[in-house]
N, C-alpha and C positions, 0 to 999 in steps of 0.2 A: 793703877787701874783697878776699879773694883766690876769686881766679877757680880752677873745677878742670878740669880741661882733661875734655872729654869722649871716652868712646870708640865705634869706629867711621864712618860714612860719612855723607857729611850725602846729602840726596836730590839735589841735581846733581852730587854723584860720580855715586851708583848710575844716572840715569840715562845719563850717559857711557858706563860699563862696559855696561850694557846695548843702547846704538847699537851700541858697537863691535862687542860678539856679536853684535850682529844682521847687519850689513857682515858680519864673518867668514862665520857661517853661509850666510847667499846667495851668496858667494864660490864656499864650497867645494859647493854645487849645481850652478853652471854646468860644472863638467868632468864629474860624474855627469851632466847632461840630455844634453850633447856625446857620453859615452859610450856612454850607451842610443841615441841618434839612429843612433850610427855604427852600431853591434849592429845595429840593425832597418835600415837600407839593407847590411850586410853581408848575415845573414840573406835579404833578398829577391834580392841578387845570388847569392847560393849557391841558392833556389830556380830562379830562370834557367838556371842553367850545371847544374842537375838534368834540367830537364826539356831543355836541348837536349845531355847526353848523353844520354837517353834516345831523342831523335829521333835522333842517331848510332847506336847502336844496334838501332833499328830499321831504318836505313836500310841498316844494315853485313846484318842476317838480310837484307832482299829482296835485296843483290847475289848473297846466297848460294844462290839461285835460287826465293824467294819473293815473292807480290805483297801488300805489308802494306799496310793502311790505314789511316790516322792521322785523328782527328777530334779537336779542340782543344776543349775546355769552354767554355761563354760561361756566365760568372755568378760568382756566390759560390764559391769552395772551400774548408773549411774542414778543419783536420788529417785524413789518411786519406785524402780526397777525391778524386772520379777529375779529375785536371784536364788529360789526354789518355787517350783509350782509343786501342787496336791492335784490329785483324780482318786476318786467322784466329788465333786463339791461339798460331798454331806461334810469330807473329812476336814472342810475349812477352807481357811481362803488362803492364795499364792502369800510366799515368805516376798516383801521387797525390803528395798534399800533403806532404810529412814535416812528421813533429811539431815538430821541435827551429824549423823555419824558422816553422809556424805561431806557436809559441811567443812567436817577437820579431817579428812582422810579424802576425798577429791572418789572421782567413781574405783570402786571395786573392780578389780579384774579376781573374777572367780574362774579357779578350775577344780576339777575331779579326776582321781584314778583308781580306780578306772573309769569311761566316761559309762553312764550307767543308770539305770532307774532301781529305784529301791522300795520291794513291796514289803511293809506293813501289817502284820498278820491281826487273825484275831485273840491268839492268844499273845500279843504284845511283842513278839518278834520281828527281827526284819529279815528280810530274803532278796539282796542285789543281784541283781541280774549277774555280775562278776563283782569280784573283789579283788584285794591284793596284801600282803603280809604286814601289819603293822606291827612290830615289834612282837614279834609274833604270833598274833590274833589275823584272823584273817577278817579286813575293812573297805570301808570306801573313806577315802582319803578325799577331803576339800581343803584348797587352799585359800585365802583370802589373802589379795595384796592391796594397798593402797596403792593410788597411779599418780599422788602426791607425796605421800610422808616418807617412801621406801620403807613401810612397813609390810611382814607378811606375817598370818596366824594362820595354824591348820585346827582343824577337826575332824577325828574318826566317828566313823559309824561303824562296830562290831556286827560282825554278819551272824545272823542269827539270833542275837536279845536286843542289839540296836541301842547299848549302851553307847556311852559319849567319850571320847576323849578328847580336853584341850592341847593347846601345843603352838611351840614356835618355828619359824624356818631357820635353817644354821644357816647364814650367808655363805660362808666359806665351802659349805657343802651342798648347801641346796637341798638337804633332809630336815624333815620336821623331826623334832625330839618332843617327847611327850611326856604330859605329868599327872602323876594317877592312877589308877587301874579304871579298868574299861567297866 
């Protein structure tokens, strides 16, 4: 009897072939998930460094012999959103959300501690209504989370010159760590 040879894969190839797609594709996942993660903690660091030009700013109008006042948002912000307002108008206009940041970090839940307004002197100072110890400087502490990326970034406001500090949240503790001098 002669045998004819058959064509094609028998079914423990095709499953082989098919593991191994399967490995390759989650492979090439993990540097796209890596990608987006970095995106959304860049994105939330660029919202930071928005809103504390915007406190430089306001802070540069009162040296220039106005007394502005600054009140931080506590809550949700989501694109557009006021997530600092200014009084009197002269000193500018409300800090919001920008879109591109909401974009890759989903809306902000912003808080403050203390909750608080912070005036803006003319000699370039600031004066919160309350503060609390930041490493110990005494500040107004905001926190910025994303309510997509689980990312969080804080920023100080030193009370009295209304210098800046950046900073991140410790997850395991829930305390911002900071980098810098004020």
């Amino acid at each position: 009897m002669i045998r004819t040879r058959q064509e094609g894969f028998s079914l423990p190839e095709v499953m082989i072939i098919l593991v191994i797609l399967a490995i390759l594709i989650a492979a090439s996942q993990i540097p796209i998930a890596n990608d987006i993660q970095l995106r959304r903690r860049a994105s939330l660091h660029s919202g930071v460094r928005d809103l504390a030009n915007w406190i430089e700013l306001v802070r540069t109008r009162a040296a220039q012999g106005r007394v502005c006042t600054v009140t931080i948002s506590n809550g949700t912000v989501a694109a557009g959103g006021v997530v600092a307002s200014v009084a009197p108008a002269a000193c500018g206009a409300n800090h919001t959300l920008d879109a591109e940041v909401a974009a890759q970090t989903g809306p902000l839940a912003v808080s403050r501690n203390p909750a608080t307004t912070i005036v803006f002197t003319t000699d370039g100072g600031a004066q919160p209504t309350s503060s609390v110890a930041v490493e110990g400087f005494n500040a107004v502490e905001v926190r910025l989370s994303s309510t997509t990326a689980n990312r969080r970034a804080c920023l100080a406001i030193s009370n009295g010159t209304g210098s800046l500090r950046f900073g991140s949240v410790n997850s395991s503790t829930g305390t911002c760590t900071y980098t810098g001098p004020f």
